[in-house]
N, C-alpha and C positions, 0 to 999 in steps of 0.2 A: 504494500500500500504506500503511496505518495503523501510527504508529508505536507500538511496544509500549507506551508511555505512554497514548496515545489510548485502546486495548485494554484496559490495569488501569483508567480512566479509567471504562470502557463498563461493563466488569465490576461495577466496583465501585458504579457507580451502581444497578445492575441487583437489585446483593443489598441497596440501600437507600432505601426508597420518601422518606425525609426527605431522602435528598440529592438525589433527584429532582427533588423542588418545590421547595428551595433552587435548584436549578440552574434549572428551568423560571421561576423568578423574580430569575434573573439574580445571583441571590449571587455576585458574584465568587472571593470566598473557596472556594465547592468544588469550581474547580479548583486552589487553589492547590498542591495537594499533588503535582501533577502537572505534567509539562514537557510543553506545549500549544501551539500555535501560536493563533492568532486562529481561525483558518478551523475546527481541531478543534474550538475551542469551540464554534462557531457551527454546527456539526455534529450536535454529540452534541449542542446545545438543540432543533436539529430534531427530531434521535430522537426525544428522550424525550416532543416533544408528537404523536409518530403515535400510533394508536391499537392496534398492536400492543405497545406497549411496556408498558403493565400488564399484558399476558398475560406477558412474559419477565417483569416480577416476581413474580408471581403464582406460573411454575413454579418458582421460583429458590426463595418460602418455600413451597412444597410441597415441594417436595426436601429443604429442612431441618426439615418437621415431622414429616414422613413415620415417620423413623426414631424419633423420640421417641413417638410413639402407639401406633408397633406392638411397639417394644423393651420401653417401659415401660407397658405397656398397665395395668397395677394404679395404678401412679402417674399416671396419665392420667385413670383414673375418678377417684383422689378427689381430683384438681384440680380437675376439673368444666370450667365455666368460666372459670376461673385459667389453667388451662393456653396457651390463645395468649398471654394477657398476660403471663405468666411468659417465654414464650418468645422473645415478640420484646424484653422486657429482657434477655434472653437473651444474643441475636444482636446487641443494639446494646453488651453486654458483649463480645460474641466474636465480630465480625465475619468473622474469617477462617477457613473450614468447609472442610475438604477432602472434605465430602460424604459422606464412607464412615461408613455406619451406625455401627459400635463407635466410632468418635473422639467423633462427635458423642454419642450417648447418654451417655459417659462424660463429657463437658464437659460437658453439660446436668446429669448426677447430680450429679455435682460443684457445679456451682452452688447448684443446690436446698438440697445437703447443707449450706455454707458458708450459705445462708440460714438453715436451720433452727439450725445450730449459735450466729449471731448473734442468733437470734431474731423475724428480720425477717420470718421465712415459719413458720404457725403450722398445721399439718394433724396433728392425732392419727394416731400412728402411720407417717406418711408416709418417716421414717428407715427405721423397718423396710421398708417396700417398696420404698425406693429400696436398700436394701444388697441386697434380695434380687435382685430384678428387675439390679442394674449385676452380680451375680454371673454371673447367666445368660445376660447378656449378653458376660461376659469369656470362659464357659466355651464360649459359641458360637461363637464370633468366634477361639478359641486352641486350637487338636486338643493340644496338647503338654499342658492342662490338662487333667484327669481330672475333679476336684474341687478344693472350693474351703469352706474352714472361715468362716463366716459368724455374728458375734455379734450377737445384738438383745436389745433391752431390755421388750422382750414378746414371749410367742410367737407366733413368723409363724404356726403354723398355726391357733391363734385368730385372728390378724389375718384372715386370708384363707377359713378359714370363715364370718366375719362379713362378710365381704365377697360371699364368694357370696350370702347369705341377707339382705345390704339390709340388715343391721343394724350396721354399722360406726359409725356416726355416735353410736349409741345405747350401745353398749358402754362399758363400766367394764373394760378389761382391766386387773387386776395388774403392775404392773410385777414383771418376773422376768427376771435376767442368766441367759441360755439360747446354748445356740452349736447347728449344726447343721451337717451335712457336706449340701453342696448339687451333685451334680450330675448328669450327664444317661445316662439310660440308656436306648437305642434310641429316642433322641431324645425323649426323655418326664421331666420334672422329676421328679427322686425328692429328697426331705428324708430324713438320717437324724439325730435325736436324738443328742447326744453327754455 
């Protein structure tokens, strides 16, 4: 039997394709973090060089993108292709994922949000659809919630008309302090203006 070191060891390898190739190239240091014996090590370097082993990571970051595409599906579009690389900055920020959909989507929002608020991540309008979209996600993920009061700094429902119609990138929306009561009825998004 493998000792639970060995195990966080495998694990953790699995959710990290860099500690992978450190390890496949004999870095000592990535095991350091763990209580290993010789023979584990020599172990887990066999693993990682079979050829089943980038499928286990493969489903490991499907399992953590999953949730972000489908949760935040408006903030998805206008990442584009931002979105994996955002992500896996992500994940090398917050490697430890308990996998369940609302955790993860809310650490992802949250991150983005802390980006945009430093400045370092720069998408028109993208606040607005990360407040909306982490609402819909709280409201789904929590039956005790009914609704949920949501401030944005243009109106979501210009943002997301423009978005239906392709034209987001183009628009000049007004900035306008607007709040809206967000939430779900007979499983269907309803906004009501406040």
């Amino acid at each position: 039997m493998n000792s639970p070191d060995f195990q966080l060891a495998f694990a953790t390898l699995i959710a990290s394709p860099q500690l992978c190739k450190q390890a496949i190239a004999d870095e000592p240091s990535v095991f350091d973090q763990f209580a290993l014996t010789e023979k584990e090590k020599t172990r887990l370097r066999s693993v990682l060089r079979q050829k089943g082993m980038s499928i286990c990571c493969s489903l490991y970051r499907m399992n953590r993108i999953t949730p972000l595409y489908t949760q935040l599906t408006q903030t998805a579009t206008l990442l584009g292709d931002e979105l994996i690389t955002l992500a896996e900055e992500f994940w090398e920020s917050y490697p430890d994922s308990s996998l369940q959909f609302k955790e993860e989507v809310l650490a992802f929002g949250q991150f983005l949000l802390a980006k945009l608020e430093v400045g370092t991540l720069k998408f028109p309008y993208l606040q607005e659809i990360l407040r909306l979209e982490l609402a819909i996600n709280e409201l789904s993920y929590t039956p005790a919630i009914i609704e949920k009061t949501v401030h944005f700094d243009y109106d979501i429902v210009a943002i997301l008309l423009a978005m239906d119609r392709g034209t987001l990138q183009t628009e000049r929306l007004q900035k306008v302090q607007v709040a809206y009561k967000v939430y779900l009825e007979e499983q269907t998004l309803k906004l009501a203006l406040l």
